[in-house]
C-alpha positions in Angstrom: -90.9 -60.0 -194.7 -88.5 -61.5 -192.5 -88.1 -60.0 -189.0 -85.8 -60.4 -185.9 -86.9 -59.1 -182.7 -86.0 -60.4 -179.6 -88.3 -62.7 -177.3 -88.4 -59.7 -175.1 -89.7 -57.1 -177.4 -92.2 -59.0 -178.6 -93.6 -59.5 -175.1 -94.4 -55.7 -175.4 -97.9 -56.2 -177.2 -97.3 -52.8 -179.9 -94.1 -54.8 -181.1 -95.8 -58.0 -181.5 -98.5 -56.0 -183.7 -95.7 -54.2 -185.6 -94.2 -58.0 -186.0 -97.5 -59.0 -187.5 -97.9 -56.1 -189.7 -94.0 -56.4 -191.1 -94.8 -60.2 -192.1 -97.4 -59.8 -193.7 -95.6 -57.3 -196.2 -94.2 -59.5 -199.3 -92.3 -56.1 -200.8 -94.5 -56.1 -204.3 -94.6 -52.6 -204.7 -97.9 -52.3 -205.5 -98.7 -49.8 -202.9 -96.4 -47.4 -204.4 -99.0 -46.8 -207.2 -101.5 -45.1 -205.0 -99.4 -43.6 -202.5 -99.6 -39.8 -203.3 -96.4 -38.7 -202.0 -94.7 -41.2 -203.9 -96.5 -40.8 -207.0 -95.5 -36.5 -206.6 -91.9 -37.1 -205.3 -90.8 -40.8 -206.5 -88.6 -41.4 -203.3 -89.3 -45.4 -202.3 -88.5 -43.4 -198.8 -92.1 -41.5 -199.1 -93.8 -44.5 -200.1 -95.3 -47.6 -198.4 -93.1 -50.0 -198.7 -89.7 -47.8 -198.1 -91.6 -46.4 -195.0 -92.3 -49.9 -193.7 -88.4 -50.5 -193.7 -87.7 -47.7 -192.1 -90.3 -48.3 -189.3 -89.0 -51.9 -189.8 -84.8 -50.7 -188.4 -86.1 -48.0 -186.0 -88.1 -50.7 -184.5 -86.3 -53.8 -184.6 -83.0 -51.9 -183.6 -84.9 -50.1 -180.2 -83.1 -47.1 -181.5 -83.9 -43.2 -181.2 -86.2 -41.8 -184.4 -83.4 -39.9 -186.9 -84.2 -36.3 -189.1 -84.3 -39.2 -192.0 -86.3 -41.3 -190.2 -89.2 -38.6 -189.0 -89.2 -36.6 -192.6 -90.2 -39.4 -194.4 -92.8 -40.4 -191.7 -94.2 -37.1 -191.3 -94.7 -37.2 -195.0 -96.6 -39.8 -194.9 -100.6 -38.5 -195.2 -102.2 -41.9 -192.8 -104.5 -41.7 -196.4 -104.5 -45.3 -196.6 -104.4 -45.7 -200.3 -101.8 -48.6 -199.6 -104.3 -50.6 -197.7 -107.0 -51.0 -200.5 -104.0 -51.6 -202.8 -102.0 -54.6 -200.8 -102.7 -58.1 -202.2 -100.9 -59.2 -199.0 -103.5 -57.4 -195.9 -100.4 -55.2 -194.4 -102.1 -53.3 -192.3 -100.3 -49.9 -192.3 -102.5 -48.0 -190.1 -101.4 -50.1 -187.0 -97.7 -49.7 -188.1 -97.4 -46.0 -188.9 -99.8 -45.1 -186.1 -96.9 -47.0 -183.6 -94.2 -45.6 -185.5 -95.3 -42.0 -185.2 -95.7 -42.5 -181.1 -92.2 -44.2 -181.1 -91.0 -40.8 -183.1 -92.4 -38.4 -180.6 -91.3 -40.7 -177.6 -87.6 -40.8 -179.0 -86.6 -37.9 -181.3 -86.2 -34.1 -180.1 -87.7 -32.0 -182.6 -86.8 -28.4 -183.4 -88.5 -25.4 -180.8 -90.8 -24.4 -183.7 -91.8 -27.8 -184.6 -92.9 -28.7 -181.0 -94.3 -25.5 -180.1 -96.8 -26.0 -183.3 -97.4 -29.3 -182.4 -98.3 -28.5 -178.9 -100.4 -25.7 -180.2 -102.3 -27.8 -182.6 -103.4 -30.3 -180.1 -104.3 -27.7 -177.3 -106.5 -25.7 -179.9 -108.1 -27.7 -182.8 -109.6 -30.6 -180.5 -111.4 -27.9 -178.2 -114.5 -26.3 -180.1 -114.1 -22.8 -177.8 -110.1 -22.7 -178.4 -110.7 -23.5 -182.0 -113.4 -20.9 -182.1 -111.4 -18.2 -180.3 -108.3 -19.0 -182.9 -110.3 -19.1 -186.1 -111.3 -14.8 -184.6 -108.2 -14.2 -183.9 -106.9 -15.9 -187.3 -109.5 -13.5 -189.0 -107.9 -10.5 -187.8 -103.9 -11.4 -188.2 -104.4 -12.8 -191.8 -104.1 -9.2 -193.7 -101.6 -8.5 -192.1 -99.2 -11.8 -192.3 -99.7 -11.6 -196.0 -96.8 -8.7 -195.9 -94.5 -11.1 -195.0 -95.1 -15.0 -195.4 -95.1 -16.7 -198.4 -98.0 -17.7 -200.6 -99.6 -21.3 -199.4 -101.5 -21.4 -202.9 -98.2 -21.3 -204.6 -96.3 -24.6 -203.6 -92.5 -24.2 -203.8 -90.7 -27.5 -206.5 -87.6 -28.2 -207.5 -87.4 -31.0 -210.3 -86.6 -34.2 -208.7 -83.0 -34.4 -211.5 -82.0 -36.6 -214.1 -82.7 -40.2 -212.0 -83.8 -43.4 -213.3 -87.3 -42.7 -211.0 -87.8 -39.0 -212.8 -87.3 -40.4 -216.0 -89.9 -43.1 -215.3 -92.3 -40.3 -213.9 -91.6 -37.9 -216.9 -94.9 -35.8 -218.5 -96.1 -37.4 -221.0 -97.0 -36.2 -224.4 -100.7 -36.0 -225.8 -102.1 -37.6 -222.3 -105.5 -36.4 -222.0 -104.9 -35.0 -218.3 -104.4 -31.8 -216.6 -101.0 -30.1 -216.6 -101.0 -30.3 -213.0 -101.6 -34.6 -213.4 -99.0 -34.8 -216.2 -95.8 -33.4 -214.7 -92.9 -35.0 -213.7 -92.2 -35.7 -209.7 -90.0 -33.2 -207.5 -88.7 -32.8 -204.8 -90.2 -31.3 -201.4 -88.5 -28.6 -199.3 -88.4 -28.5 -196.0 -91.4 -27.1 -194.1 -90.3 -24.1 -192.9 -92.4 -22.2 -189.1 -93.4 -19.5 -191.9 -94.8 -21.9 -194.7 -96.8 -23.6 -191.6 -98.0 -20.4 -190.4 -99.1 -19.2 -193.7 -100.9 -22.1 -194.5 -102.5 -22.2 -191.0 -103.9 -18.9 -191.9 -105.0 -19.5 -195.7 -107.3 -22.0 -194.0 -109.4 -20.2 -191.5 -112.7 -19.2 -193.2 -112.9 -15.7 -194.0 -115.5 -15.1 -192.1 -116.1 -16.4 -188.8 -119.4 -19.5 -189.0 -122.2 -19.3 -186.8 -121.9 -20.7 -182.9 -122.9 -23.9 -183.3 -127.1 -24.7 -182.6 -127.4 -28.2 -181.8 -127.3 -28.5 -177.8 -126.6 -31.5 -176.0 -129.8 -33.6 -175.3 -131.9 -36.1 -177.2 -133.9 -35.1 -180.3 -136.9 -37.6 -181.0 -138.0 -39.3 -183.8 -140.8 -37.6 -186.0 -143.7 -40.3 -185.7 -142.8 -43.8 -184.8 -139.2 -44.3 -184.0 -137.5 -46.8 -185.6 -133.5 -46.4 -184.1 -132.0 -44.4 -181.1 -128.4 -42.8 -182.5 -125.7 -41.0 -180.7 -124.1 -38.6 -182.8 -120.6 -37.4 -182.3 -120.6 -33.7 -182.8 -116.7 -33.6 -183.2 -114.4 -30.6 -182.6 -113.3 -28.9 -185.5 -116.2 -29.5 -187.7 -118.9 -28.2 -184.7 -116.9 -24.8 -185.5 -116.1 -24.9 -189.1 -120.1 -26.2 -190.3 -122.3 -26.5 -187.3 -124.8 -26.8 -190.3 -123.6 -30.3 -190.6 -124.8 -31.8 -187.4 -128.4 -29.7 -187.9 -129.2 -31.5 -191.4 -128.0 -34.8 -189.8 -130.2 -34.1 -187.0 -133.1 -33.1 -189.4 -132.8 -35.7 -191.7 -133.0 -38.7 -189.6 -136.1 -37.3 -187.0 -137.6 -37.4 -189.9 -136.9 -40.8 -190.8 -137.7 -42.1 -187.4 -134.7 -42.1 -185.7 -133.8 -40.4 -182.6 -130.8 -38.8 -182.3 -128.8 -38.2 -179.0 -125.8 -36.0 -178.4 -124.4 -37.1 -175.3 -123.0 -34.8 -172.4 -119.4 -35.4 -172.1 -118.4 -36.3 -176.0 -115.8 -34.8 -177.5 -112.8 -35.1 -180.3 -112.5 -38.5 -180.9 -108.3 -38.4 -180.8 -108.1 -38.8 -184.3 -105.7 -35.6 -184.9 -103.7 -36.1 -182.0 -103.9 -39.6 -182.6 -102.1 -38.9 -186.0 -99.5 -36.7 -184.1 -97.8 -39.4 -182.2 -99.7 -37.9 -178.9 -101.4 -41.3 -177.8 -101.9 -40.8 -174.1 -103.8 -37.5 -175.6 -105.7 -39.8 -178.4 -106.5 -42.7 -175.7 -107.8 -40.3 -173.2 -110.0 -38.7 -175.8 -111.2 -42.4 -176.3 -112.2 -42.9 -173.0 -114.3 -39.7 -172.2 -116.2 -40.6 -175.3 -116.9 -44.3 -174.5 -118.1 -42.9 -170.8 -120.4 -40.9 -172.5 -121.8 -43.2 -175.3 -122.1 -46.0 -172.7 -124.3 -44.2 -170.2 -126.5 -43.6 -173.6 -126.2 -47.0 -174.6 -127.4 -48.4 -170.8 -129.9 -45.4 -170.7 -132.7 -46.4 -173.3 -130.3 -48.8 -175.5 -128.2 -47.7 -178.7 -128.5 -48.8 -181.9 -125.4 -46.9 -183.4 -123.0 -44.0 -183.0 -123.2 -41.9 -185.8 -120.4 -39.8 -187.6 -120.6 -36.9 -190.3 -116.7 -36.7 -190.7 -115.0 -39.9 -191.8 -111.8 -39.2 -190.4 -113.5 -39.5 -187.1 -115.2 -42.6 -188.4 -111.6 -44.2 -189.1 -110.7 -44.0 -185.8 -113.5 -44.4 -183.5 -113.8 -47.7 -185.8 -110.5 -48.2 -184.2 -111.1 -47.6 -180.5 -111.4 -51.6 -180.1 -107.7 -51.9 -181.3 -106.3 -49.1 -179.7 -107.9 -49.5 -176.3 -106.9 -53.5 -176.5 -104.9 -53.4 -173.4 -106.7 -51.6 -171.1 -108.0 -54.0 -168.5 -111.0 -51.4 -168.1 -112.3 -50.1 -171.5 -111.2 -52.7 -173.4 -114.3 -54.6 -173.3 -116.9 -51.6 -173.8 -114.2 -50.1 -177.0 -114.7 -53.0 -178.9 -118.7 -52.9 -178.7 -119.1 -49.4 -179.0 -116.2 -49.7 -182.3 -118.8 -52.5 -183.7 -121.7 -50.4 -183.5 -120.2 -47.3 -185.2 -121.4 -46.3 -188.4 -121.0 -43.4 -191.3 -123.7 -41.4 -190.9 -124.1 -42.8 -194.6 -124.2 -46.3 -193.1 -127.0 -45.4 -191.2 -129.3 -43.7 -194.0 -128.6 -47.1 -196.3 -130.6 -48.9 -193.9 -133.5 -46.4 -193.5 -136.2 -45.7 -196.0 -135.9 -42.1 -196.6 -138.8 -42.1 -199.2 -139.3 -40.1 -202.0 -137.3 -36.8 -202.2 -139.0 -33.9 -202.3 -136.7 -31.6 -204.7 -135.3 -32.7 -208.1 -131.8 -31.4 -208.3 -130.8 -29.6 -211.8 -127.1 -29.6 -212.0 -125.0 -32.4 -212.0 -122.6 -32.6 -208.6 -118.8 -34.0 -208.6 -118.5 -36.9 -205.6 -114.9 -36.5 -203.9 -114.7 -40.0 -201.6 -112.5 -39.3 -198.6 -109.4 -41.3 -198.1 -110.6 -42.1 -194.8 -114.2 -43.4 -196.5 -113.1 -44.9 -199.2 -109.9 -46.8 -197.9 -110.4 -46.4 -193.9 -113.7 -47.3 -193.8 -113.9 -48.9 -197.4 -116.9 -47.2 -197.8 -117.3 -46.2 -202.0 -120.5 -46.9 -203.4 -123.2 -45.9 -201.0 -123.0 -42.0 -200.9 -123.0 -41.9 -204.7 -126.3 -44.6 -204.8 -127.8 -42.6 -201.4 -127.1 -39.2 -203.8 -128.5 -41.2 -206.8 -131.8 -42.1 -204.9 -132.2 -38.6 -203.9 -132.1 -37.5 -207.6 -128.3 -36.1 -207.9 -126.3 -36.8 -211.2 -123.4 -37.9 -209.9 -120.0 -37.5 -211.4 -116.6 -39.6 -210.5 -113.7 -37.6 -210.0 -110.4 -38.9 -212.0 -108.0 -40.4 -210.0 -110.5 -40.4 -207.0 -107.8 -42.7 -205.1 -105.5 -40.1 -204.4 -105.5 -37.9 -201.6 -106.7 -34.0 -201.5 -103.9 -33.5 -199.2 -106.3 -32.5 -195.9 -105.3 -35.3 -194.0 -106.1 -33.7 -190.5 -103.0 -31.1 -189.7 -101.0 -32.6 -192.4 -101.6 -29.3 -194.9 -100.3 -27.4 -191.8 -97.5 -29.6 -191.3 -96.6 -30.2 -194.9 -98.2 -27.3 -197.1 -96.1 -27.7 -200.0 -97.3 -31.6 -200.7 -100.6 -30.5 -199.4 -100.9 -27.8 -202.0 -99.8 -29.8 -204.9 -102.2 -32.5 -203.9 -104.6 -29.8 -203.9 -104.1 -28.5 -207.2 -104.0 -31.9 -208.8 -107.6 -32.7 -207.0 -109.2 -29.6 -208.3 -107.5 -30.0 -212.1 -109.5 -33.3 -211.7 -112.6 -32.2 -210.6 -112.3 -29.7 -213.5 -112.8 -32.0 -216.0 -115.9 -33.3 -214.6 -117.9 -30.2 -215.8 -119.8 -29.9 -211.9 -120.4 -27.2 -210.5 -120.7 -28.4 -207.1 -119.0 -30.9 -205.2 -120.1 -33.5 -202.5 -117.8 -35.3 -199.7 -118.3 -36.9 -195.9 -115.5 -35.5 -194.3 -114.9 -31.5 -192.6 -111.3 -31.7 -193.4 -111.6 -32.1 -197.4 -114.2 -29.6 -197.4 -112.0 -27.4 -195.8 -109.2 -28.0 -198.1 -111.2 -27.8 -201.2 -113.6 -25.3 -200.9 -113.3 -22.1 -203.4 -115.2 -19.3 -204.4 -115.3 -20.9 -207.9 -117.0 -24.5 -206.9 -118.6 -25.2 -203.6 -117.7 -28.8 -201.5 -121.1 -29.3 -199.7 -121.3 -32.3 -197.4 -123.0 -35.1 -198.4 -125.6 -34.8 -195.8 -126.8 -31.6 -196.2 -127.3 -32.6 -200.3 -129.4 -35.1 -199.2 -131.5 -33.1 -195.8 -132.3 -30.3 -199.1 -133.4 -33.1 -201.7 -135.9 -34.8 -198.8 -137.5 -30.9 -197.5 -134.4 -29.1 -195.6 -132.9 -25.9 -196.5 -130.1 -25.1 -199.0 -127.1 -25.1 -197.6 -125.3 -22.3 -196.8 -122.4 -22.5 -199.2 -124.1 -23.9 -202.1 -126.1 -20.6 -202.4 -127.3 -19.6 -205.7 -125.3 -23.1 -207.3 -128.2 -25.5 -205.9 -130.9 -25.4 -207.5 -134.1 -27.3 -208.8 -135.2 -28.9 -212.1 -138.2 -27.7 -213.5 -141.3 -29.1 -213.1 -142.8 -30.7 -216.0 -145.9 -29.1 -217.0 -149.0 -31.5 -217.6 -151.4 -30.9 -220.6 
């Protein structure tokens, strides 16, 4: 792609990324396959490549963000999808990432929009605020189902008699879902109410334990093999503090120990992803302070993380902390050292499990595994080892529609991508359902099919407890009898 900023913007080092990026982008298309808001709406505006001209004018032009400009943006999940699709390398992250802080540094939008906004990234990134919310979420949720609307009833209008709807049309005796096989519509407009409701139909109905894993180091059971930090995160420490205590069990007992450093936090990613990036960098900081006074204090071998949206970004800190003449240097070895906590486990021996798992479990790959990180095959062959069945979800590409805040932000999209992920885990016939990150747990889980993190699957098969919300679904194979 041809591009024409000035000499002078291009001495602004964002720009000259952004230049790189656009180059790099031949216009094939092909991303528009696996881009999920595309594939639901058919507008080349809500899809990769019609994004990446928009970014493209706003840029090049050093203009103000328009309404156009941010709705199609804000649409956009950060899944990633386009990424593992390009033939060409465009690397998308970089480009939306700048395009989102060039939208909150340059457009004005509405009171409700901004006061959200602001109380999103003063709530969820602080375990105690979030904590305090999710009780007093508990409480105001009976009553604001008097008057908002339904968020597990998405509001469509059919997308009308265009050459893209008719190319998207349902098609007749296609073994899929009705929810799969339906033609693209149009989105409304997020209203403060939809938001709100949505908010609400996420916070758990009833409040998780305070979380048990203090800060300290936990040592290895017998010899130790590897010294961990483990990033405890915000929202998840709330949402499954059970999480961090399998991770915790699990690799003591493989000989690693496992610190949780004073001063960690939120890694930035959902601020990050709001255009807020003084908030997201200074997030990035206070967690390289804390993992580099582990790493000169009895070495490191890795920083560990249980939610791969975190993962995606503290993988990133190198890149994002470039410029600064102090961090740079310590980001971009602490951003090489990062793993999944799945990275971690593939280079242990774990040994023999010690449960043989009876049903069959569905594996949903996070956007941010499977095309931040381009992590696919090792939690299935970790889950495999462990003695799971393990099932493929249908179009496992697509996005759940978690994507941090985005099902607050956009709860209509979200919901349909919801739907369509649950039709296609229907079909796989599991009753129980395995992923690495907090936020698609959170956006999947029903009363009807647990989403279990992939740790804790695997902390039960080698001696740890059940977890919680897999009650009375997990359970073991029977032992064969000898004569």
């Amino acid at each position: 792609m041809q591009t024409h900023f000035t000499a002078e913007q291009l001495a602004d080092p964002h720009i000259k990324t952004c230049d790189q990026v656009l180059r790099a982008c031949v216009h094939c298309g092909f991303c528009t396959a696996t881009c999920p808001t595309f594939v639901l709406l058919g507008d080349e505006r809500d899809s990769p490549r019609g994004r990446i001209y928009l970014i493209k004018d706003m840029l090049e032009k050093n203009r103000p963000a328009t309404e156009a400009d941010v709705r199609h943006v804000d649409r956009c999940l950060s899944c990633l999808a386009c990424m593992t699709t390009c033939p060409s390398g465009v690397h998308y992250m970089h480009l939306v990432d700048h395009a989102r802080d060039h939208i909150e540094a340059t457009y004005k939008r509405p009171f409700t929009d901004r006061l959200l906004r602001i109380m999103l990234a003063k709530i969820l990134p602080y375990p105690d605020r979030f904590r305090t919310a999710l009780a007093m979420a508990r409480f105001t949720r009976p009553l604001a189902r008097l008057f908002l609307p339904n968020p597990a009833r998405p509001h469509a209008e059919a997308a009308g008699n265009s050459r893209v709807d008719n190319e998207n049309r349902s098609l007749k005796g296609l073994a899929a879902p009705a929810v799969v096989n339906s033609a693209r519509t149009v989105a409304p407009i997020p209203s403060i109410f939809t938001r709100l409701s949505a908010m609400l139909s996420l916070a758990p109905a009833e409040m998780p334990k305070k979380a048990t894993p203090k800060r300290g180091a936990y040592p290895a059971i017998g010899k130790r093999r590897k010294r961990v930090a483990l990033l405890t995160g915000c929202a998840q420490s709330v949402l499954a503090p059970s999480i961090n205590e399998a991770t915790i069990r699990l690799l003591n007992r493989a000989g690693v120990e496992v610190v949780l450093p004073e001063g960690e936090g939120c890694c930035g990613a959902l601020v990050h992803h709001m255009g807020r990036e003084d908030d997201a960098l200074a997030a990035a900081r206070a967690n390289i302070d804390a993992w580099w006074t582990v790493k000169e204090d009895g070495g490191l071998d890795a920083i560990a993380i249980t939610a791969s949206g975190c993962g995606t970004t503290v993988k990133d800190y190198g890149f994002m902390l470039r410029t600064d003449p102090i961090y740079a240097a310590k980001a971009k070895a602490l951003s090489a050292i990062t793993k999944d906590i799945t990275e971690v486990l593939g280079d242990l021996d774990l040994g023999a499990p010690v449960r043989t798992p009876e049903a069959p479990i569905a594996y949903h790959s996070a956007c941010s595994m499977q095309h931040g990180q381009k992590i696919t095959r090792l939690p299935k062959a970790l889950l495999t080892a462990a003695g799971f069945t393990v099932k493929d979800v249908p179009e496992g590409h697509l996005c759940c529609g978690s994507a941090g805040t985005y099902n607050i932000m956009q709860p209509e999209i979200a919901a349909r991508l919801r739907e369509r992920k649950l039709a296609n885990i229907e079909t796989t016939g599991a009753t129980l359902v395995a992923t690495g990150n907090i936020g698609c747990m959170t956006q999947l889980g029903s009363e009807t099919r647990p989403v279990v993190h992939t740790i804790e699957l695997l902390d039960w098969a080698h001696g740890g407890p059940a977890p919680e919300a897999a009650a009375g679904v997990l359970s073991e194979a029977p032992k064969a009898v000898l004569a």
